[in-house]
C-alpha positions in Angstrom: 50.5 44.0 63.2 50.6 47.7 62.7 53.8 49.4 61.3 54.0 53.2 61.1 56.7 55.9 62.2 58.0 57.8 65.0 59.7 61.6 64.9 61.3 63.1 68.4 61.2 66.3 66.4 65.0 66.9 66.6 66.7 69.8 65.4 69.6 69.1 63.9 71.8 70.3 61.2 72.6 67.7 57.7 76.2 66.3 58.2 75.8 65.9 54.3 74.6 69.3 53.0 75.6 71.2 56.2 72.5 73.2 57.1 70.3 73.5 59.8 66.4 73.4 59.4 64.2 76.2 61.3 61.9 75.2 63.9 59.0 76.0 61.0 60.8 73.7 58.6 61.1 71.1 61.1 57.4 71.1 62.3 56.1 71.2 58.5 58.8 68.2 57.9 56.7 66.2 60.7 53.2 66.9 59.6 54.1 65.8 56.2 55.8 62.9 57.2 52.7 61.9 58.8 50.6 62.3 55.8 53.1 61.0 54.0 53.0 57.7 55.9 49.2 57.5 55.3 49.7 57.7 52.2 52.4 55.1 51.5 50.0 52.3 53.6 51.5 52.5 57.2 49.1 52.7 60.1 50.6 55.1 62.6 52.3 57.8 63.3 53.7 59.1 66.2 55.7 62.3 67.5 57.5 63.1 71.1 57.2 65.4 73.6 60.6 67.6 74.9 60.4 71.3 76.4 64.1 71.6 75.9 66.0 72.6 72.5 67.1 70.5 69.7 63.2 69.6 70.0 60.4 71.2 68.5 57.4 69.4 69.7 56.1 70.5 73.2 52.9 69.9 72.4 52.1 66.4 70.6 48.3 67.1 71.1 48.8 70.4 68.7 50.7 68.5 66.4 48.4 65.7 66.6 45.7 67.4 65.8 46.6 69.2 62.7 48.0 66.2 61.4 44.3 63.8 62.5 42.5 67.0 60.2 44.7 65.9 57.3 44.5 62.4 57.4 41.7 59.5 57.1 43.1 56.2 58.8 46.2 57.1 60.6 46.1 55.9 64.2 47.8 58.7 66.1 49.8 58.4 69.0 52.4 60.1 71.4 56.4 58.9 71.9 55.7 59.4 74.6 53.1 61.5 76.8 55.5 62.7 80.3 53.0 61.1 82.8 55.7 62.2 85.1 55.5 65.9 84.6 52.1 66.9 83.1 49.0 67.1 84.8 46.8 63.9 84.5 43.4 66.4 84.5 45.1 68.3 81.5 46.0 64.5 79.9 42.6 63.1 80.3 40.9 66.2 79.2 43.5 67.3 75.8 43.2 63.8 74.8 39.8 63.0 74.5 39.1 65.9 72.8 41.6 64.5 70.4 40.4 60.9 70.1 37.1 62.7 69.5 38.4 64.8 66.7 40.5 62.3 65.2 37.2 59.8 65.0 39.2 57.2 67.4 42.5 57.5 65.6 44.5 57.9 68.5 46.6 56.4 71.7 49.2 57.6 73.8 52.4 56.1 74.5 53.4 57.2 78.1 56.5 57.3 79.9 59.1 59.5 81.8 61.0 61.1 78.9 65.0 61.3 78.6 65.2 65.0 79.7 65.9 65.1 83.6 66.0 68.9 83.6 62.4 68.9 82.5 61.5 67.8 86.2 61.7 71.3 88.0 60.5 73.3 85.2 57.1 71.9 85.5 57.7 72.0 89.5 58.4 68.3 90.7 61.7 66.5 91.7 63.1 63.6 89.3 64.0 61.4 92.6 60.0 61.3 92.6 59.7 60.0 89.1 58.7 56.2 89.4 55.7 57.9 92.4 55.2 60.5 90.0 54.5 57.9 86.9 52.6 55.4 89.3 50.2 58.3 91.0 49.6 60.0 88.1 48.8 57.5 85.7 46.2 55.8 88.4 44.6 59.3 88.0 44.3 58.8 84.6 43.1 55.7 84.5 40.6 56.5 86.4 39.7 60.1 84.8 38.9 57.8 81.7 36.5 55.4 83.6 34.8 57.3 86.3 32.8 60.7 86.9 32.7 62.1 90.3 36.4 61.1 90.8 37.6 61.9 94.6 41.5 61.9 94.4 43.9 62.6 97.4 47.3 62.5 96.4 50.7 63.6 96.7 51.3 65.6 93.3 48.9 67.7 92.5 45.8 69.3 94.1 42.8 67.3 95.6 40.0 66.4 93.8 36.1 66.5 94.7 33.4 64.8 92.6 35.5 65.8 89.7 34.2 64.3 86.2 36.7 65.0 83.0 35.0 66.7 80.2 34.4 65.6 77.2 34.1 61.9 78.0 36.3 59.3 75.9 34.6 58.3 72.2 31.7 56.0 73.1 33.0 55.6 76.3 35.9 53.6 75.1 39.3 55.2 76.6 42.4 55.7 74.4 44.7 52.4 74.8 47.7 53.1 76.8 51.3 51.7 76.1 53.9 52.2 79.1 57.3 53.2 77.3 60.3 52.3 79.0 64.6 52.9 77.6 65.7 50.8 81.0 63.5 50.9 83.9 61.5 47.9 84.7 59.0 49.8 86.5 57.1 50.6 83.3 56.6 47.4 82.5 55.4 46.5 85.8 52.8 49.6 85.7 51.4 48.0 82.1 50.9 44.9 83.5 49.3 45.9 86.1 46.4 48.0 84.5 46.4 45.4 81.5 47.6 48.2 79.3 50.7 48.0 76.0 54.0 47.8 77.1 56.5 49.6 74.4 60.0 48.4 74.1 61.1 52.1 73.1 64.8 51.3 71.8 66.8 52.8 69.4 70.5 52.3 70.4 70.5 49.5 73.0 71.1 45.9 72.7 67.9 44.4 71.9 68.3 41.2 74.5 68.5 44.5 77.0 64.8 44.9 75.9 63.9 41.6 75.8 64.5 41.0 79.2 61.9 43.8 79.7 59.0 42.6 77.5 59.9 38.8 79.0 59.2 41.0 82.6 55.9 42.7 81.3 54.2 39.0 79.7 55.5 37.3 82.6 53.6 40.1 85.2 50.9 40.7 83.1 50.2 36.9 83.4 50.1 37.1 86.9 48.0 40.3 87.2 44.9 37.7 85.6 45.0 39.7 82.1 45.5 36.7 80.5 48.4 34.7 79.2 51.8 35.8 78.7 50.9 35.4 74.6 48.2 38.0 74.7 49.9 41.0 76.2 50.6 43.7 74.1 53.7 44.9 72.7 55.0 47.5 71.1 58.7 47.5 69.3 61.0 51.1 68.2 63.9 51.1 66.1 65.6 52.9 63.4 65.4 52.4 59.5 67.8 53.2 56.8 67.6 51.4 53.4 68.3 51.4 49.5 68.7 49.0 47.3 72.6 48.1 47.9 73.1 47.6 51.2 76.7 49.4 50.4 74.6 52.5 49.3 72.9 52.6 52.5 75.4 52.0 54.6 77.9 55.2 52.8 74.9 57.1 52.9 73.5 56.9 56.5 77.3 56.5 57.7 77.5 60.8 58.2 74.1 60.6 60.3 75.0 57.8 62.1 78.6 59.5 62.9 77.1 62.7 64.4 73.5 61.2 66.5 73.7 62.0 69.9 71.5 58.9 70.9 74.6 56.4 69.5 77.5 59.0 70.8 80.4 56.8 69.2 79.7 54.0 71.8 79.9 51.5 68.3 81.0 51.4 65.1 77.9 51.4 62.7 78.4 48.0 61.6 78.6 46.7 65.4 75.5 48.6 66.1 73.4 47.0 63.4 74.9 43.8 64.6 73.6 44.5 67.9 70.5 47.2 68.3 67.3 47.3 66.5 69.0 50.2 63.6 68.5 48.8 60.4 70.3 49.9 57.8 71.0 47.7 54.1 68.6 46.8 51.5 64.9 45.6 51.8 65.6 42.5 52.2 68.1 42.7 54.9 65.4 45.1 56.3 62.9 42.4 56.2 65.2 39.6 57.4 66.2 42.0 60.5 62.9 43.0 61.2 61.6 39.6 61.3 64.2 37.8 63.2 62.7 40.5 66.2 59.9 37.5 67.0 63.0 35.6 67.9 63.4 38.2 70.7 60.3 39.7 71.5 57.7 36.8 70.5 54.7 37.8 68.2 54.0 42.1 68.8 51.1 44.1 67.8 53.1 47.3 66.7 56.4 48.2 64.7 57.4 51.9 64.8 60.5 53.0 62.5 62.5 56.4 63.5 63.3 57.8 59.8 64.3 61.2 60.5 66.6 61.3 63.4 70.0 63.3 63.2 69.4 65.7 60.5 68.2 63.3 57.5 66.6 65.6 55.6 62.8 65.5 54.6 63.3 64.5 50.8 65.3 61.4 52.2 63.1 60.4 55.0 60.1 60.5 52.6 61.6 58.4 50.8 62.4 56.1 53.6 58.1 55.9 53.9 58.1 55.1 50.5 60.1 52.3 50.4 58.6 50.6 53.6 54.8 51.3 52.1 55.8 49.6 48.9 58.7 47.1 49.3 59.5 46.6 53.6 55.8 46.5 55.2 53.9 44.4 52.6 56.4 41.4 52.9 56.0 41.7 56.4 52.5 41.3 56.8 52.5 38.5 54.0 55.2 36.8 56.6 53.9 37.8 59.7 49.6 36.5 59.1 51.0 33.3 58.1 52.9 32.6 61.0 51.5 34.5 63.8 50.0 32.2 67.1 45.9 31.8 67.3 46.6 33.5 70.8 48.3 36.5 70.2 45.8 39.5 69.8 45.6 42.1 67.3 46.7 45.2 67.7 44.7 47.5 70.1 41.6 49.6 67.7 39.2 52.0 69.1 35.9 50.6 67.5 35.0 53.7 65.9 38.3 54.0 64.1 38.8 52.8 59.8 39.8 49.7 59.0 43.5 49.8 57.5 44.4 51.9 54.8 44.1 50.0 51.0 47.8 49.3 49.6 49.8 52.4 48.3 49.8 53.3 44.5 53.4 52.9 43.5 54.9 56.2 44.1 57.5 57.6 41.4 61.4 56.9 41.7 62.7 59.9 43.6 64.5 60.9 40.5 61.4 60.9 38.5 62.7 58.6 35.8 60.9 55.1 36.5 58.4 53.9 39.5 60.0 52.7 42.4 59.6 49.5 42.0 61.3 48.7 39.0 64.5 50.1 40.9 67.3 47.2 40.3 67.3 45.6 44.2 64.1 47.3 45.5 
């Protein structure tokens, strides 16, 4: 399985220390989280697209690329690519010339975004959005796989003998996951081109998602892909830990109490109890994280939120740290021994690095002992 992070690039001020981050300091905070991630082990990291403030990222492909030119072995992706609002030409083209910089390192992770108003800025009407995903992405799809393309469609301009320049690495096309917070379409769309589906949940009930990745085996099954144990999934959630699960719960309690995405609709404890958040120690971590199979069967990828509603960069590094060292390696120990003969690997563009070695201990945050000696870690 491959476990890395995920950043929406959220502005937002520290309910703790009270200040607000620029827009610089927020973008720097991402790009070194994503080395930072490399670093510690992890195997991807991916950032969102928004047009609209608290965000800062508009352009993952920017972002993407600076972060591909200071890394080795990350596998690179979007959360998510607007296949809704952006022009598939500009997709298939921007991309690409990304996988080709990055050396393979890269995939997208599509969707409609959770920004309505972004819909008539880029001149198309959100009552078109499930037309607008399926037309567009059959575009792309095809951009990827064809020259000469001839395209007649409702969304954008025609088409005539149109090839997409450069061509994907070695003629191998970024792998697509189809994100989806509630609509049943997505996962519908993945299984019909055989692509990922990503469960893309950080504050809903997580048999809510179930019921969608159950919908997407079940389809992709029928479409002839193969069985419902070899589809491709991919899992979000949120990740708070230190050693005492009392520590982590006092300290994320102030983030927790001023995120937009939980808006008071539980109590912290009710939504660990009942969402993929995961906030205590490593072991409860590990215990949560595992118990997911239970829900989801065997996945291919695990992405972890660890800088959402103004945690600041010191803490959500450390947050990397801990999962490189303590969370992810117990997980992969668990997870080879017990995963199915049938369910696939994760998906690898052939010219990409095998996974990164395991991380050098890194230094207690206080700079007194190594990490791992910390009493509960």
């Amino acid at each position: 399985m491959q476990f890395g992070i995920f950043s929406v690039g959220q502005l937002a001020p520290d309910p703790r220390a009270g200040r607000m981050p620029t827009e610089h300091e927020r973008i720097r905070a991402m790009t070194a989280l994503a080395v930072r991630a490399e670093e510690a082990g992890l195997d991807v990291f991916a950032t969102g697209e928004h047009h609209n403030p608290p965000y800062v990222c508009s352009s993952p492909a920017t972002l993407l690329a600076y972060v591909a030119a200071r890394t080795r072995r990350l596998v690179l992706s979007t959360a998510t690519t607007l296949i809704t609002t952006n022009d598939p030409v500009r997709v298939a083209e921007e991309y690409a010339l990304l996988q080709h910089l990055a050396g393979g390192r890269l995939d997208l992770i599509t969707g409609r975004g959770d920004t309505p108003d972004a819909y008539p800025w880029f001149g198309q009407d959100l009552r078109e959005a499930p037309a607008l995903a399926r037309e567009n992405y059959a575009l792309l799809h095809r951009l990827w796989r064809e020259t000469d393309v001839d395209w007649r469609g409702r969304s954008r301009a025609r088409l005539d003998g149109f090839t997409s320049t450069p061509r994907p690495l070695d003629g191998v096309p970024p792998f697509v996951w189809h994100a989806s917070v509630r609509s049943p379409q997505a996962a519908e769309l993945a299984a019909h081109y055989g692509d990922g589906f990503f469960a893309g949940n950080l504050l809903a009930p997580v048999e809510h998602y179930a019921r969608l990745v159950e919908l997407y085996r079940t389809r992709y099954a029928e479409h002839g892909h193969g069985t419902p144990e070899q589809a491709i999934v991919g899992v979000g959630g949120q990740l708070f830990v230190r050693a005492r699960s009392q520590d982590a719960l006092s300290e994320f309690r102030p983030y927790f109490g001023r995120s937009p995405a939980y808006g008071g609709h539980w109590s912290l404890e009710e939504c660990t109890a009942r969402t993929p958040l995961t906030v205590g120690s490593p072991a409860e971590a590990i215990e949560k994280i595992l118990g997911f199979r239970e829900a989801y069967g065997h996945y291919q990828r695990q992405l972890f939120a660890v800088d959402h509603a103004g945690i600041p960069l010191r803490t959500a590094l450390e947050q990397i740290d801990i999962l490189g060292e303590h969370i992810v390696p117990a997980l992969r120990r668990e997870l080879a021994a017990t995963r199915p003969a049938a369910a696939p690997p994760a998906p690898r563009h052939p010219a990409a690095p095998a996974r990164p070695a395991p991380a050098t201990p890194r230094a207690d945050p206080s700079g007194t002992r190594p990490a791992e000696t910390r009493t509960g870690v």
